[in-house]
C-alpha positions in Angstrom: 0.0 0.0 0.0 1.2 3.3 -0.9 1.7 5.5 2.0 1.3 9.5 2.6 4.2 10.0 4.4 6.7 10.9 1.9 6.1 14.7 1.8 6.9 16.5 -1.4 7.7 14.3 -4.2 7.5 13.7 -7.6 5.7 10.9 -9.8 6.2 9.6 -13.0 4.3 6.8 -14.4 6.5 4.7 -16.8 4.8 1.9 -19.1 7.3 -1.0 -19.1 8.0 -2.0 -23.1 9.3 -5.1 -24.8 12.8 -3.4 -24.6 13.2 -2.9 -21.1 12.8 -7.1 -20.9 15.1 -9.6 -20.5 14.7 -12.7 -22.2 12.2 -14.2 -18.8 9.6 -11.4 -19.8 10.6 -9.1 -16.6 12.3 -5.7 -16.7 16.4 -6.0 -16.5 17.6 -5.2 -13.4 19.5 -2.0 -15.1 16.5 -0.6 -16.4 15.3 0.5 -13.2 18.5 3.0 -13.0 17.4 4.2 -16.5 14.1 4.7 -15.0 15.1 6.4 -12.2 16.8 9.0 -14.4 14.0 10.0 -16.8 11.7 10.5 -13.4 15.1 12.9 -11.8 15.2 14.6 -15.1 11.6 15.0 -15.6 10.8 16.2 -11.9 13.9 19.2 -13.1 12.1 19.9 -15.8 8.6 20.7 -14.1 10.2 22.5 -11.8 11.6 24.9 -15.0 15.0 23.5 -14.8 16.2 22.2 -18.3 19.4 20.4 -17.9 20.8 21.0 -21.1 20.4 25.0 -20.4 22.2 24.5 -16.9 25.1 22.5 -19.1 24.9 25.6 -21.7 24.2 28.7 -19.7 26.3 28.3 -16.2 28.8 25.5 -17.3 27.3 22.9 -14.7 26.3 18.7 -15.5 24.6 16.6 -13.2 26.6 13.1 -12.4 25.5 10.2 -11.1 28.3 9.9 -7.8 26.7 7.0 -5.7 23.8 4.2 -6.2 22.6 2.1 -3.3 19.8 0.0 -4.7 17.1 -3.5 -3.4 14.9 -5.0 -5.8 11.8 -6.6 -3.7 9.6 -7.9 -6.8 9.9 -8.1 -10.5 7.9 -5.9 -13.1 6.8 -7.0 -16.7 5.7 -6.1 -20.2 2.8 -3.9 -20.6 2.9 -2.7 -16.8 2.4 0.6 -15.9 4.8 1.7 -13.0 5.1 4.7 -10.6 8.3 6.1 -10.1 8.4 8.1 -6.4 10.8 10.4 -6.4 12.4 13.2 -3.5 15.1 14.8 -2.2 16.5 13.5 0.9 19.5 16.0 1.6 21.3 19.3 -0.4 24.9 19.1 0.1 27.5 22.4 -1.3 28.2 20.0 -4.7 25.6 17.2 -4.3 21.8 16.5 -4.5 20.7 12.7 -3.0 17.3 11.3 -4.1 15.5 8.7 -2.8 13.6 7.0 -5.7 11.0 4.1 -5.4 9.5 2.3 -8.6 5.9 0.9 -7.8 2.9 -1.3 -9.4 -0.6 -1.0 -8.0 0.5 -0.1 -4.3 3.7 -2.7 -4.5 7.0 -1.7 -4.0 9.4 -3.0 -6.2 12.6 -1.3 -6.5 13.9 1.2 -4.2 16.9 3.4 -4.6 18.9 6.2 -2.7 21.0 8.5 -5.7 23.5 10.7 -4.7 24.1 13.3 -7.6 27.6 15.6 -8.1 27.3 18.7 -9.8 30.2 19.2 -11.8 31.8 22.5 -14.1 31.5 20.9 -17.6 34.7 21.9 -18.9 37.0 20.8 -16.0 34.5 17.7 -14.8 35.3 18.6 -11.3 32.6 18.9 -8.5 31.1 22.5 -8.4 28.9 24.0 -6.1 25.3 24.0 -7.0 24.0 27.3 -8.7 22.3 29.9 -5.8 18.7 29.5 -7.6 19.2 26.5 -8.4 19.3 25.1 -4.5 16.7 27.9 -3.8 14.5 26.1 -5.8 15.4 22.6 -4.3 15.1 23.8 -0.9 11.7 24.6 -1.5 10.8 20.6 -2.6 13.1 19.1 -0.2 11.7 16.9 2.6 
């Protein structure tokens, strides 16, 4: 059963295709990280943040620096799953999610995500842009 107590979030429903399969008709363990990342980038973008302006405009990417991850049940072709996501801490640099894929009230994968935000030319960490954690602060737990 879904519960209530997970405070601001994001969702994004994600239809599970013949692609995201292995060859036993259930989603690839991978997949979930791939997932994970279009509900991140999508969450950014309804929030006005478009990552390829941040890359372009102020010089700053968005890295994947740490993934802790437990699979609890498979999903399969043709279902329909929710991807949870929120923001479990704002470091100087970094930006750690806590992500949960689910299927009718069932969890199925959950993940925490720690995200570095680098320069782009240099690849070194970078502090996080002022309106940028502004506007994180605000959706933050």
């Amino acid at each position: 059963m879904l519960t209530d107590n997970w405070g601001s979030e994001s969702r994004l429903d994600i239809r599970v295709y013949y692609e995201d399969t292995d060859a036993g008709g259930i989603v690839y363990y991978a997949n979930y990280l791939k997932f994970f990342e279009r509900a991140r980038t999508e969450w950014l973008r309804s929030l006005g943040v478009h990552q390829s302006d941040v890359a372009e405009q102020i010089q700053r990417l968005f890295v994947v620096k740490k993934v802790e991850i437990q699979y609890c049940r498979p999903a399969r072709l043709d279902d329909l799953l929710s991807v949870r996501s929120r923001i479990t801490r704002i470091g100087a640099a970094t930006i750690d999610f806590e992500q949960r894929a689910w299927l009718d009230g069932e969890l199925l994968c959950h993940s925490t995500i720690q995200i570095v935000c680098v320069d782009a030319n240099t690849l070194r960490p970078s502090k996080l842009d002022s309106d940028l954690r502004t506007l994180l602060e605000k959706v933050q737990d």
